[in-house]
C-alpha positions in Angstrom: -196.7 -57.4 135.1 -193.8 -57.6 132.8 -192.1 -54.4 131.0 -192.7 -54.1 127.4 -189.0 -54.7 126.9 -189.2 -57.7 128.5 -191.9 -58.8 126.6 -190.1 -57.8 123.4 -187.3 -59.7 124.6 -189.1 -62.8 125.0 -190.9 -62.9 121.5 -187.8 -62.7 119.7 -186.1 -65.4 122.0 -189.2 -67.5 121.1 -189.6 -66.7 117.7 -186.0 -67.6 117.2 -186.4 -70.9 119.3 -185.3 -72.0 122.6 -184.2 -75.6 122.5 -181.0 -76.6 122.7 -180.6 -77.0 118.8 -181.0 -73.5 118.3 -178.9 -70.5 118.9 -180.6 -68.4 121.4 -181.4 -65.2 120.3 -181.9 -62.1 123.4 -183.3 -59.5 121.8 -183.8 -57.4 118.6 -181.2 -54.8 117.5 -182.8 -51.4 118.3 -181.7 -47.8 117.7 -181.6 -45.6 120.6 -182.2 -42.0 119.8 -181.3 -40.6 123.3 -177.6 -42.9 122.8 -174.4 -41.2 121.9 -171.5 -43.4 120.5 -168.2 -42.8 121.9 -165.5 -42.9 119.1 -163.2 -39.6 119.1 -165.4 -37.4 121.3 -166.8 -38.4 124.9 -170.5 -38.8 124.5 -173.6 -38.6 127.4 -177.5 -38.5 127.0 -177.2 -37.1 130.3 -175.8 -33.7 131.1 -171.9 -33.9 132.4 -168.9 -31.9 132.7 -166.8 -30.7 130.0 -164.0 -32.1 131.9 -162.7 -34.9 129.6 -160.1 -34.8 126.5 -161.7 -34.9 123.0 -159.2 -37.2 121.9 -158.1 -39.5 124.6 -154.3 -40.4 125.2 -154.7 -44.3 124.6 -152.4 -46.3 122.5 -153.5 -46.6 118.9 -154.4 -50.4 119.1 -157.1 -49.3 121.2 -158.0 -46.3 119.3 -158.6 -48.3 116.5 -160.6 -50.9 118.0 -163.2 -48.1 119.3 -162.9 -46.2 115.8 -164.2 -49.4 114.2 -166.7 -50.4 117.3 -167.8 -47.2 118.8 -169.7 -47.9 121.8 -172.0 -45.8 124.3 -171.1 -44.2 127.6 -173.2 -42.5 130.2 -172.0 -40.3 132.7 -174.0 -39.0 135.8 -174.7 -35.6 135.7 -173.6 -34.8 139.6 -170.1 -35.7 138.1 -167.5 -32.8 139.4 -165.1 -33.7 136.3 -162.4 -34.4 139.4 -164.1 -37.6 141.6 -163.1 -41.3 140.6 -166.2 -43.1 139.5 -166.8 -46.7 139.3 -167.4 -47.8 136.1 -169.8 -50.6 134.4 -169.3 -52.2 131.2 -172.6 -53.4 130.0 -172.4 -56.7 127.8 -175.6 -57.5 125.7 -177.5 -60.7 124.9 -176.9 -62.7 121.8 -179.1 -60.9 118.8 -179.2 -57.8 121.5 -177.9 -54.7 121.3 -176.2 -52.6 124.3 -178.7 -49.8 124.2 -181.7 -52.6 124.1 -179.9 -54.1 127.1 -179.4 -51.3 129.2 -182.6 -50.5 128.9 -184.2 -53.6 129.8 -182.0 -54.1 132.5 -182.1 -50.0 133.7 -178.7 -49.5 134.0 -179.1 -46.2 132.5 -181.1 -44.3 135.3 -179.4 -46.7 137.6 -176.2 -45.1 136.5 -177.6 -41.4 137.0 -178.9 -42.0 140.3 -176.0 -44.0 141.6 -173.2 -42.4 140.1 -171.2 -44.4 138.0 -169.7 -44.6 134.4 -171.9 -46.9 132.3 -170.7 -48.3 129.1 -172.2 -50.4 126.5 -170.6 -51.8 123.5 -172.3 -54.0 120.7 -171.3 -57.2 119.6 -169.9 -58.2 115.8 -173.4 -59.1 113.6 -173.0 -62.8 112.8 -174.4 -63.7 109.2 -177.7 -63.9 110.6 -177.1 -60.6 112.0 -177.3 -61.0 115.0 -175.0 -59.8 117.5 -172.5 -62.0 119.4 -169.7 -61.9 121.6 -166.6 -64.5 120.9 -167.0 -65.6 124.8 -165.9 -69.3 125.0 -166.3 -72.8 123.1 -169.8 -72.9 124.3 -170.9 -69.4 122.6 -171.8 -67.9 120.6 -168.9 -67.5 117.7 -170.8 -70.4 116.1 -169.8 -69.1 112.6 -166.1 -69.6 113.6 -165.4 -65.7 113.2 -162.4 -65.7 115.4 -162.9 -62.2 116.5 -160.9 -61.1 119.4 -163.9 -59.8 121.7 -161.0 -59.5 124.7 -159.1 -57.0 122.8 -162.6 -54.9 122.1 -164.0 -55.3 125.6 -160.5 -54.5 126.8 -160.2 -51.4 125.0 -163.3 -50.0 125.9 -162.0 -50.2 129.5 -159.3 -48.2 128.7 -160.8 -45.6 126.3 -163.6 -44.8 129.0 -160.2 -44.4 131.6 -158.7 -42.4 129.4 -161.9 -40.1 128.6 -163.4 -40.0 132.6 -161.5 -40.6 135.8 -162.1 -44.2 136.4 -161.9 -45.9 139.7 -159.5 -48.4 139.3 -160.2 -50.8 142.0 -163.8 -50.8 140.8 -164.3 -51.5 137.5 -167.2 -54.0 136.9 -168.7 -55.9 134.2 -172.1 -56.9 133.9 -173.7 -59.6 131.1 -176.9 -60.9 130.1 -176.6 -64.6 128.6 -174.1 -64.1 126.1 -172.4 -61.2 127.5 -172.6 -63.1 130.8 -170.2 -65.7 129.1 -168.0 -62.8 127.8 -168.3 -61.7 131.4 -166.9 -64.4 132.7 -164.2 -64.5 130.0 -163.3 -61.3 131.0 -162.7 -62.6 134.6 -160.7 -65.2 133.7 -158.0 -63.5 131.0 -158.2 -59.6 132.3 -158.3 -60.7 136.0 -155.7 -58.3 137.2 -157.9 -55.5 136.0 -161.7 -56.7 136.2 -163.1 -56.2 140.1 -166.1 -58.3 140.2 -168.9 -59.4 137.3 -172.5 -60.1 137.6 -173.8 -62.6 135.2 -177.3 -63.4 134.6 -178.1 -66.8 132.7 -174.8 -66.8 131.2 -172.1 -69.6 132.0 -168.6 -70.3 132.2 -166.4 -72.0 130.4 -166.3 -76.2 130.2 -162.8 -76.3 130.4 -161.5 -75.0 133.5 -157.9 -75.4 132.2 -158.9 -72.3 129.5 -159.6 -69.7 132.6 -156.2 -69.0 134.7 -156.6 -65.8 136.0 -153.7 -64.6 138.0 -156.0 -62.1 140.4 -159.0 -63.1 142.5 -162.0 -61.4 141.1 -165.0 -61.6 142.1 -167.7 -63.9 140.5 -172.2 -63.1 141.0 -174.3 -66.1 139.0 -177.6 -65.0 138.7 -180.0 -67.9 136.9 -183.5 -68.9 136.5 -184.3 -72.6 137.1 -186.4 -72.7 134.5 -184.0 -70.9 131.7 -184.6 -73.3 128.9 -182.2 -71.0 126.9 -178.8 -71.4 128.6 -180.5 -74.1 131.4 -179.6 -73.6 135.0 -178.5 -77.3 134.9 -175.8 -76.9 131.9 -176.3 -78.2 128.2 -175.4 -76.8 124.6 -176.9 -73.8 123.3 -176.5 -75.3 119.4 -174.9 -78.0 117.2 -173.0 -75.2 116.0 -171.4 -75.0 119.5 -167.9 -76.5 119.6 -169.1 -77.9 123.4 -171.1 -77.8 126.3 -172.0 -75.3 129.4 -171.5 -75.7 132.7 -174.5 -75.8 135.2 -174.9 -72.7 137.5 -174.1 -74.5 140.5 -170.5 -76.0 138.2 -170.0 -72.3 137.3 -169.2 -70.5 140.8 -167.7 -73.9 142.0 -164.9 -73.2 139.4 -164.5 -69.4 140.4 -164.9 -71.0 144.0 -161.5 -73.1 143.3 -159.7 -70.6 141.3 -160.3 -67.5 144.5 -159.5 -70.6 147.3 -163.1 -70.7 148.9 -164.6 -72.9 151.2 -168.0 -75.4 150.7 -171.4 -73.5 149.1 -173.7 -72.4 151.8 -177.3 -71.8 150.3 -178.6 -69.1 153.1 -181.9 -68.5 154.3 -182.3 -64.8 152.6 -184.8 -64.6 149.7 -185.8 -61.2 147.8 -188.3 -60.3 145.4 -186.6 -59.5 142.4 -189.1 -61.1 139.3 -192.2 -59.3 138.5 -194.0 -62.0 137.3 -192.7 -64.8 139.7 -195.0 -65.0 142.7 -192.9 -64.2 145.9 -189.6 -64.0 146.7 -187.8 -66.0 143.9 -184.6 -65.4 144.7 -182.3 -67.6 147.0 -179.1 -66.0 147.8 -176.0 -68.4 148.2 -172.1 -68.3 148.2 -169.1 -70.0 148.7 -167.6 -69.0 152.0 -164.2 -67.7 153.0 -162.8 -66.8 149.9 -159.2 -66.1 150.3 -160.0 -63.3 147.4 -162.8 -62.0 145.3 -166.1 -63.8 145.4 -168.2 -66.9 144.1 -171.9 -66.2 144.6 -175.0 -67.7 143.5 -178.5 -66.0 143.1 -180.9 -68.4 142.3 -184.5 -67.1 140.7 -186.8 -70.3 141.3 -189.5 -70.7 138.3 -187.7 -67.5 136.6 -186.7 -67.8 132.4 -184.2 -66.3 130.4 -185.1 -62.9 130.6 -186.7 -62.4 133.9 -189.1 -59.4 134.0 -186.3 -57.8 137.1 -187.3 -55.3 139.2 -185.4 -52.1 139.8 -184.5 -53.8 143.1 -182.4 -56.4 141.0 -180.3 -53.8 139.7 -180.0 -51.9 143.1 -178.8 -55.5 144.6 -176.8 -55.9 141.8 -174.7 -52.6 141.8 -174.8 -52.6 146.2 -173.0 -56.6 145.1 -170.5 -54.8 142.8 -169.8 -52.2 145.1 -168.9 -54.1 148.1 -166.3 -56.5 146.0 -163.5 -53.8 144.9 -159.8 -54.5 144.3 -158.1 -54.8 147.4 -156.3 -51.7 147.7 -152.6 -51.5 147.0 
């Protein structure tokens, strides 16, 4: 049976239209009670430490980026104050909101019960009003906006380093649809920084020669064959797009290149990972012998945009982050 959010998720996305004419919308803006922005004080729903400066030592650029988009952190409440945690950045869905996206997803408890820094920033509301992230030709700036979404996401890194001791070599991003191509964008122009991302139905960029990173990172696809959103075989969200998507399979071939891997091997592992797909959905593959980072593919046969996922997805998920850090220096 699928969650309630998921279900919520999926009206809007239909209500708003799901051919390729249309801008895919993820989810309805919500208001989280339990959420705490983060803007000049560290903020938790979950009980932590006093252990972090009220007004963090970043450079002002940054400051003011996070004073104008406050976002929401979580911090596990076993924290000591002292221990490097990993940390996730949580990037929504177009027309989402991070609180609606952690939640659907269940990054939050996740977060508790693993142990890591969670945070989840919102998008700039398009004239719709609808949430977006400036991610790449393909979406979803389709008003032309020209905001610098890699200076925001950026800064939130930092901010949340500055607040909590962050673990450097593992720093990860994870993004539904749109966030997934911010994620991605993320990889390719803060590579020296970003670990490893996980993307589900999101898609990188068209133009390979826009994505030079100058650090392996590694790269997690995660799509639904029958996504008729952002489509597992490539296409264009809207007219209002400047250009086309890559295909899944195109996607990790590029981050295959750009970390020196060799041909895709589609294993023999399945899992059970959709709710509401019959058996186990999801075929695990990957480029082999990647001289650095990653470029793997988790295909969910007969799954949609916004697959009713299982706490196990996000357990695989986070146990795929965790095993891809920086190499140590």
């Amino acid at each position: 049976m699928r969650s309630p959010l998921a279900v919520c998720l999926a009206v809007l996305v239909t209500a708003c239209g799901s051919n390729e004419a249309s801008a895919p919308a993820d989810a309805a803006r919500t208001d989280a009670s339990a959420d705490a922005s983060v803007a000049d004080a560290p903020a938790s729903d979950a009980p932590s430490v006093d252990a972090t400066p009220a007004q963090p030592d970043v450079p002002e650029a940054v400051a003011a980026l996070v004073r104008a988009r406050p976002y929401t952190s979580r911090v596990p409440s076993t924290w000591d104050g002292r221990t490097a945690l990993p940390l996730v950045v949580l990037l929504h869905g177009y027309g989402a909101s991070g609180a609606l996206q952690a939640a659907y997803l269940g990054l939050t408890a996740l977060a508790e019960s693993r142990g890591f820094l969670l945070a989840y920033p919102d998008g700039t509301l398009d004239a719709a009003g609808r949430r977006f992230w400036n991610a790449s030709a393909a979406c979803c700036d389709f008003a032309r906006n020209g905001v610098d979404d890699v200076a925001y996401v950026s800064a939130v890194i930092d901010d949340m380093a500055a607040r909590y001791r962050v673990d450097p070599r593992r720093i990860f991003l994870v993004g539904h649809s749109n966030g997934g191509f911010m994620s991605h964008r993320m990889a390719c122009d803060r590579s020296t920084r970003i670990a490893a991302i996980a993307s589900l139905a999101g898609a990188q960029t068209n133009d390979p020669s826009t994505c030079a990173p100058t650090a392996p990172v590694a790269v997690l696809q995660i799509h639904g064959t029958m996504d008729d959103t952002v489509r597992y075989d490539g296409g264009m969200l809207t007219t209002a797009a400047i250009t086309r998507y890559p295909s899944a399979r195109d996607t990790v071939a590029q981050w295959a290149t750009l970390n020196r891997c060799g041909a895709f091997v589609a294993t023999t592992m399945r899992h059970d990972y959709v709710s509401d797909v019959a058996g186990d959905e999801t075929v695990i593959g990957r480029h082999e012998g990647c001289m650095g980072g990653a470029a793997d593919l988790w295909t969910m046969e007969g799954a949609g945009h916004i697959p009713a996922v299982t706490s196990a997805w996000g357990e695989a998920v986070y146990d795929w982050l965790m095993a891809h850090p920086k190499p140590a220096s």
